[in-house]
C-alpha positions as CSV (number, residue, x, y, z in Angstrom):
1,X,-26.6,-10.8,-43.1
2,X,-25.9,-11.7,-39.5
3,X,-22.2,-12.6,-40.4
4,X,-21.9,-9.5,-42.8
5,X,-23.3,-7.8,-39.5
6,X,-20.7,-9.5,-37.2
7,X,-17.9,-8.9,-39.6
8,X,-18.9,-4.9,-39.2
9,X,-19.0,-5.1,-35.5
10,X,-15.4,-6.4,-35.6
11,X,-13.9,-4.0,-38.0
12,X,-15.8,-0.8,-36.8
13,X,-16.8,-1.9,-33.3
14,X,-20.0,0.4,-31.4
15,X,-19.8,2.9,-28.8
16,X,-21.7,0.4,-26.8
17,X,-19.4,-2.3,-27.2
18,X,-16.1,-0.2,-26.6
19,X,-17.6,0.8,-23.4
20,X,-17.9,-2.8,-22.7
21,X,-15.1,-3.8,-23.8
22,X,-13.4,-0.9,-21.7
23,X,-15.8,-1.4,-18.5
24,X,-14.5,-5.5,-18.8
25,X,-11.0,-4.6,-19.1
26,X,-11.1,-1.6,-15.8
27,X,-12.8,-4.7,-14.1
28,X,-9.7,-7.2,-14.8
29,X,-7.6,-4.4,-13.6
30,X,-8.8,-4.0,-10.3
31,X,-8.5,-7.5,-10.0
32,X,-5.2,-7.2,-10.3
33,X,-5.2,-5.0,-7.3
34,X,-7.4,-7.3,-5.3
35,X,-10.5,-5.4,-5.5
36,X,-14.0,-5.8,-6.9
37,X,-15.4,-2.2,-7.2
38,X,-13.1,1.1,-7.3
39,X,-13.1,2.8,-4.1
40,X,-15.7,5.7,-3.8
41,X,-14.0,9.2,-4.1
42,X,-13.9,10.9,-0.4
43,X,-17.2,12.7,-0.1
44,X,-15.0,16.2,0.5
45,X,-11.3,17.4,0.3
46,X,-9.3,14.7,2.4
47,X,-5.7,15.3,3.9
48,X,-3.9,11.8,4.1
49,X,-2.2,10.9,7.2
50,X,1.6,12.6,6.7
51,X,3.0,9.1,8.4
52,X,1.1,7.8,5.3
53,X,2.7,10.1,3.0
54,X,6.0,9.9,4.3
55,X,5.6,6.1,4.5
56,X,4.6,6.1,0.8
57,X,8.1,8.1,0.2
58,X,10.0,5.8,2.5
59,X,8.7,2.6,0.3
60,X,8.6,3.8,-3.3
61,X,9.9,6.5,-5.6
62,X,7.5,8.7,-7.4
63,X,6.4,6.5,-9.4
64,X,5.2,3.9,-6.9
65,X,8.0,1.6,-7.8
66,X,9.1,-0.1,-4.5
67,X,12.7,0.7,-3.8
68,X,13.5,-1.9,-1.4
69,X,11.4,-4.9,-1.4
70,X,12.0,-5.2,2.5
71,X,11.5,-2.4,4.1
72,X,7.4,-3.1,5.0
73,X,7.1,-5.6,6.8
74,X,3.8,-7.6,5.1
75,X,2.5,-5.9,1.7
76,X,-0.6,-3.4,3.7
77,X,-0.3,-0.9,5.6
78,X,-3.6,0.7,6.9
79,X,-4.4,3.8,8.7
80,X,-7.4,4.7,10.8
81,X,-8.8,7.7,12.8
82,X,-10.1,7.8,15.9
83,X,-14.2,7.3,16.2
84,X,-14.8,8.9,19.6
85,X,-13.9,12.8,18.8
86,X,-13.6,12.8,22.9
87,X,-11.4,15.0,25.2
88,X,-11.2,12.0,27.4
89,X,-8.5,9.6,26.9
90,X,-10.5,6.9,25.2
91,X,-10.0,6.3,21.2
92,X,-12.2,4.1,19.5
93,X,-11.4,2.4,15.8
94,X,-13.7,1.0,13.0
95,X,-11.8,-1.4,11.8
96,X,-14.3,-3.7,9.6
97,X,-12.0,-2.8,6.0
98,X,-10.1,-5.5,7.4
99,X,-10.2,-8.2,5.1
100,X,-10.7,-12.1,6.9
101,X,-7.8,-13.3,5.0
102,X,-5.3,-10.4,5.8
103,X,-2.8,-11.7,8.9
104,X,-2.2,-8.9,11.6
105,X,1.5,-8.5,12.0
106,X,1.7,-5.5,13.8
107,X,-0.7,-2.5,15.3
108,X,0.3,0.6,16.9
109,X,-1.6,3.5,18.5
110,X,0.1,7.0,17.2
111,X,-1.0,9.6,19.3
112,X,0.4,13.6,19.5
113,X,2.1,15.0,22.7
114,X,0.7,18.2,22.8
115,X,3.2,20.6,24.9
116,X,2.7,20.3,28.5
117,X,0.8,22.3,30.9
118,X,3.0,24.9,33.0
119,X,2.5,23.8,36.9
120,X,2.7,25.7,39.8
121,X,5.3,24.8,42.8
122,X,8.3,22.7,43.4
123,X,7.1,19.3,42.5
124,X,7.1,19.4,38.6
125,X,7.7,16.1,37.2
126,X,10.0,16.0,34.1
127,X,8.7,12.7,33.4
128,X,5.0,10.8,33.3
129,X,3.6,7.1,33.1
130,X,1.7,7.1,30.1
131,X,-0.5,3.6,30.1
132,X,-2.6,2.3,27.3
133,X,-5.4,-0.3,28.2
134,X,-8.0,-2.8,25.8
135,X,-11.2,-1.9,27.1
136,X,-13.3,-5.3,28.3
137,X,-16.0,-3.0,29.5
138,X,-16.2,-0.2,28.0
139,X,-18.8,1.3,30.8
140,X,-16.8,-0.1,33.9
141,X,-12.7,0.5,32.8
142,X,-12.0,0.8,36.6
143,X,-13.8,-2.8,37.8
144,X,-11.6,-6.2,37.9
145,X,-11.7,-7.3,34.3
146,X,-12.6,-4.4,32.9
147,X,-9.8,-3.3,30.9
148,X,-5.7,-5.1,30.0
149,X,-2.8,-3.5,29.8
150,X,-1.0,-2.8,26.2
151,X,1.9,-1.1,27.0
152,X,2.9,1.5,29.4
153,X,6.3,3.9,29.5
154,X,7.8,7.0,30.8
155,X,7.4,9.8,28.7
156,X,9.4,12.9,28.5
157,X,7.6,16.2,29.4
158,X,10.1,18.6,27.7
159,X,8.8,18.1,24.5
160,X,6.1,17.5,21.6
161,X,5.4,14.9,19.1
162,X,4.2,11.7,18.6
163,X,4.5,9.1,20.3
164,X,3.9,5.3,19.5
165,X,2.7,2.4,21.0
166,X,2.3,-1.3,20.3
167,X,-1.4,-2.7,20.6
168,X,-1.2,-5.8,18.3
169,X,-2.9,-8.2,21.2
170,X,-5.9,-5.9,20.9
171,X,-6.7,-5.6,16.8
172,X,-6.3,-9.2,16.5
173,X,-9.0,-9.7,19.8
174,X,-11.3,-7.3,17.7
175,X,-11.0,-8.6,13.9
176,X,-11.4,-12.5,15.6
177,X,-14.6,-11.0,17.2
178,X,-16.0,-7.2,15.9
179,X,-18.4,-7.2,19.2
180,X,-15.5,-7.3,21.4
181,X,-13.9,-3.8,20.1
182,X,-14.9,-1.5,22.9
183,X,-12.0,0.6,22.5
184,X,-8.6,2.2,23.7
185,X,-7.7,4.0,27.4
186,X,-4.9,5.9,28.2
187,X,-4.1,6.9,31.2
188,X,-1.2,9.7,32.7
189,X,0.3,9.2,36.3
190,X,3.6,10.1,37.9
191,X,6.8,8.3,37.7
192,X,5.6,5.7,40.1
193,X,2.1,5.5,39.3
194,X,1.2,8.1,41.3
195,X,-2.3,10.3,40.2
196,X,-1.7,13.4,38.7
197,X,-4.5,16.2,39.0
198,X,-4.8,17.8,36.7
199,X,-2.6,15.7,34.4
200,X,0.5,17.6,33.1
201,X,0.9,15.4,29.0
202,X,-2.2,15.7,26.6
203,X,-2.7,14.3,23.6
204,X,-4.3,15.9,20.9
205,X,-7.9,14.4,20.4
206,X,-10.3,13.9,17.3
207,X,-11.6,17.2,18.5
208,X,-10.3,20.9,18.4
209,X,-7.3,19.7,17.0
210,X,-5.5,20.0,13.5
211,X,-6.3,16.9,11.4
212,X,-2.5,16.2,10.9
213,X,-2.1,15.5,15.0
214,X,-5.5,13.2,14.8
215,X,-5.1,9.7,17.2
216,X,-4.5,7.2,14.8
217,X,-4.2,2.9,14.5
218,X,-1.8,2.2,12.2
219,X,-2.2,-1.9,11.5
220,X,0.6,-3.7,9.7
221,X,-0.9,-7.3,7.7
222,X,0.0,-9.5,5.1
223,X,-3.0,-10.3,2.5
224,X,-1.0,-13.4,1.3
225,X,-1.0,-12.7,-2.5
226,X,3.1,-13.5,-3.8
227,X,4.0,-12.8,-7.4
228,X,5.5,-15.3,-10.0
229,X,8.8,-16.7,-9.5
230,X,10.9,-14.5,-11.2
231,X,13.5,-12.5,-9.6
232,X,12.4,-9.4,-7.8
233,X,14.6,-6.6,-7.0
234,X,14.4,-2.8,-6.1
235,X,14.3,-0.5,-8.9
236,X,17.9,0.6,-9.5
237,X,18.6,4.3,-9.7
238,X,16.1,7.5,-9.5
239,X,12.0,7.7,-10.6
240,X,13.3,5.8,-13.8
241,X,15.5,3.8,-15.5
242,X,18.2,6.1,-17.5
243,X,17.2,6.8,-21.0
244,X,13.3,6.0,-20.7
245,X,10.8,8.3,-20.3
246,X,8.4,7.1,-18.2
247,X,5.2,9.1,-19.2
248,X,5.8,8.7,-23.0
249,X,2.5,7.2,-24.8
250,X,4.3,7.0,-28.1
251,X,7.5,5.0,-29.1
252,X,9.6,4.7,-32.4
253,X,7.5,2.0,-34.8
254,X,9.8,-1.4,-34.2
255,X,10.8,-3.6,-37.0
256,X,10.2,-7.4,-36.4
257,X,13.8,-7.5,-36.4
258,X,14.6,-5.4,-34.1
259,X,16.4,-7.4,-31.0
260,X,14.5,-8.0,-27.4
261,X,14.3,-4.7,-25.5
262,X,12.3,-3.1,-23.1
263,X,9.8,-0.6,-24.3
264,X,7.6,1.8,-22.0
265,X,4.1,1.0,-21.4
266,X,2.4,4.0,-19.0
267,X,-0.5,3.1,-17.0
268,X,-2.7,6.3,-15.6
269,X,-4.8,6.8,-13.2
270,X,-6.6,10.0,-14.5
271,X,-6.9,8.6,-17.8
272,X,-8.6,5.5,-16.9
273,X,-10.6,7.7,-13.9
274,X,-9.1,6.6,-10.7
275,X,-7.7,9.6,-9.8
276,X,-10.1,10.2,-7.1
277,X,-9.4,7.5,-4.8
278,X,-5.8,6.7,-5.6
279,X,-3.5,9.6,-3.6
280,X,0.0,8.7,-5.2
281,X,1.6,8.0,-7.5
282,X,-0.4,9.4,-10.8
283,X,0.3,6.6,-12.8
284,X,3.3,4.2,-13.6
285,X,5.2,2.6,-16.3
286,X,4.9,-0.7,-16.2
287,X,7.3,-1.6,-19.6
288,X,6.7,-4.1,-22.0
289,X,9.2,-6.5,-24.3
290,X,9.1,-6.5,-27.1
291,X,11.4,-7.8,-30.1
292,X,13.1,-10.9,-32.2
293,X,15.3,-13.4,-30.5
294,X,17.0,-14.9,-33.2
295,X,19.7,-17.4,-33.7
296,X,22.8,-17.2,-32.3
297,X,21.5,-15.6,-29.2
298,X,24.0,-13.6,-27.5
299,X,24.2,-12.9,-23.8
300,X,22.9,-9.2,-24.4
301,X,19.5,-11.2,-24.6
302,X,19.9,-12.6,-21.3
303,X,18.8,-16.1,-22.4
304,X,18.0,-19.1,-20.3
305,X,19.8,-22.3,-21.4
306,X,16.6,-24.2,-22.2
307,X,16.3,-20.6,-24.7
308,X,19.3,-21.3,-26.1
309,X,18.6,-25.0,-26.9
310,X,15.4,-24.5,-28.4
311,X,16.9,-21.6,-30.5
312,X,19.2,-23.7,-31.8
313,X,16.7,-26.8,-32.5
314,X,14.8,-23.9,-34.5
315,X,17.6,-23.1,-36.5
316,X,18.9,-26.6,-37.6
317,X,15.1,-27.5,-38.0
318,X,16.2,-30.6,-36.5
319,X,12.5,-30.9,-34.7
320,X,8.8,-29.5,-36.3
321,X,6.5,-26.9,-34.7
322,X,9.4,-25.8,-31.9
323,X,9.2,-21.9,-32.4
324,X,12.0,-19.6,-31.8
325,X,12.5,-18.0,-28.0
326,X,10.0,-15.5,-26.9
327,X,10.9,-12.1,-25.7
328,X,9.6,-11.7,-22.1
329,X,10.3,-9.8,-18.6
330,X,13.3,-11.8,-17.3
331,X,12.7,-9.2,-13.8
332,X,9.7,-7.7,-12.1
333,X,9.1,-4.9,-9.5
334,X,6.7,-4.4,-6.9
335,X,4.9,-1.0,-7.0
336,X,3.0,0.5,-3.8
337,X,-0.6,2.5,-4.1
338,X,-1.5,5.0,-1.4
339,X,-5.3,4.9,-1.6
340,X,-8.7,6.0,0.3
341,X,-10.6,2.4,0.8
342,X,-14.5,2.8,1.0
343,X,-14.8,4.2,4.8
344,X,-12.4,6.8,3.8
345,X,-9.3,4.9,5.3
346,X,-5.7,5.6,4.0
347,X,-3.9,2.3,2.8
348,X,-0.6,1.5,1.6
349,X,-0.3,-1.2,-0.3
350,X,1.9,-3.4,-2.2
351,X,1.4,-5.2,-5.4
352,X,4.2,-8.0,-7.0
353,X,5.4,-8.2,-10.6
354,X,3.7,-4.9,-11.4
355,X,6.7,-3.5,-13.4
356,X,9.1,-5.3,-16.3
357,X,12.6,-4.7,-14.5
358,X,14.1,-6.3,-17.9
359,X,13.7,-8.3,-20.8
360,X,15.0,-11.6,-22.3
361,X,15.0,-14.3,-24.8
362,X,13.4,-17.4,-22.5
């Protein structure tokens, strides 16, 4: 009884177990993409950073597919608002998402130039000393010790925009030690350091100002995870490879002896429900290979010589159990995910070997 039992749950398996089997599988997945849990959906209607989308457009194509394998420098890129909502100069970012084993590369402070105040009299400055300190002590900035300078410049007061400066020293102080983040100062004086009252450059804060012109820490890192050793290249061409479609969930049925080709294979995020936390793309195809790589093979299958010798050895039978070549991705592509992380963070990031670039007999 128990085996007719078993032999039923095979053939016809249970609601239960297909969500099991379905709830193992979505686990694997996020494996893949260095997580243990899915994200939690933004609590309300989030705008992402537009650096973060334009970044996202820089890296991949619209299918996440990374077109140039060296334009990010690392494989994360990681966005954060300021804390403080303060008019005051002083920006404060959570940054405990971090992981331990990511390595800081680079950090940057993006704040907006709002247009500059009209001033009164002879002496207006076209240019301003914009300084940005580490906070030591966060309640005594002006004491000996209680703040380092990050970077400091001249800044044009013609315009608006944003502008962008370097704090790396700083994030890598905070992730070493969390109770040493007291935050961010910046500071506006004249061309020689001289005080400016009132100051003629504002940046927009976290408060009374448009979401898109929020102070934000952009952070740079390198989680260490590399893909296998095959070759690795940008995806040639447009959103897809000419002559695939890259959201088909159907293909022709494929004979056995039908030659090694790639076939597509669409992954999507709505369908398996992580369209709530993943900004772009919707999905992607990731291709699979599929088909016979009989004997002669021909250079169409892009064979390996060890492929080629073990065809042949199949052929002749001159050796028992040694199987004919197997079809299988001969090139892989990254693809990039722009993402809310749990604290409602933007990321960018990179993940290797995600995509079948092409197929052969190896």
């Amino acid at each position: 009884v128990l085996l007719l039992l078993a032999l039923a749950e095979t053939a016809c398996p249970s609601p239960a177990s297909l969500a099991s089997r379905r709830a193992e599988a979505l686990k694997k997945l996020l494996e893949v993409f260095g997580m243990e849990d899915p994200p939690a959906p933004p609590t309300h209607f989030k705008q992402p950073p537009q650096y973060m989308v334009d970044l996202f457009n820089t890296v991949a194509n619209a299918d996440g597919v990374t077109k140039n394998p060296d334009i990010l420098e690392g494989n994360t890129v990681r966005s954060f608002l300021d804390k403080t909502h303060s008019e005051e100069m002083r920006f404060l970012f959570v940054l405990s998402s971090v992981a331990k084993n990511e390595k800081i590369l680079t950090a940057e402070l993006h704040l907006f130039r709002l247009w500059p105040r009209v001033t009164d009299g002879p002496k207006r400055h076209h240019f301003c000393q914009v300084s940005v300190y580490q906070l030591l002590e966060k309640d005594k900035p002006d004491t000996p010790g209680g703040k380092k300078l990050l970077a400091a410049r001249l800044v044009s007061l013609q315009t608006s925009g944003w502008e962008v400066f370097a704090i790396t020293p700083a994030v890598r102080d905070w992730i070493e030690d969390e109770s040493s983040n007291q935050g961010l100062l910046v500071t506006v004086q004249g061309p020689g350091g001289s005080p400016l009252d009132p100051p003629p450059l504002q940046f927009a804060s976290g408060r009374g100002h448009h979401e898109s012109k929020k102070p934000m820490l952009v952070l740079f890192t390198d989680d260490g995870r590399r893909g296998a050793s095959l070759p690795t290249a940008a995806f040639p061409g447009g959103s897809h490879t000419p002559g695939t479609t890259p959201w088909s969930r159907s293909t022709r049925s494929l004979g056995r002896l039908k030659p090694c080709q790639r076939h597509p294979l669409s992954v999507d995020f709505e369908e398996i429900g992580w369209s709530g936390w993943i900004i772009s793309p919707r999905g992607y195809n990731a291709f699979h290979c599929k088909g016979s790589c009989p004997f002669p093979l021909g250079e169409n299958m892009r064979p390996t010589n060890h492929a080629t010798v073990q065809s042949i050895i199949n052929a002749l039978k001159l050796s028992e159990g040694v199987s004919s070549p197997c079809c299988v991705p001969d090139k892989l592509y990254s693809i990039n995910l722009l993402y809310f992380d749990d604290d409602e963070n933007v990321v960018l990031k990179q993940y290797d070997d995600m995509v079948a670039g092409s197929c052969g007999c190896h």
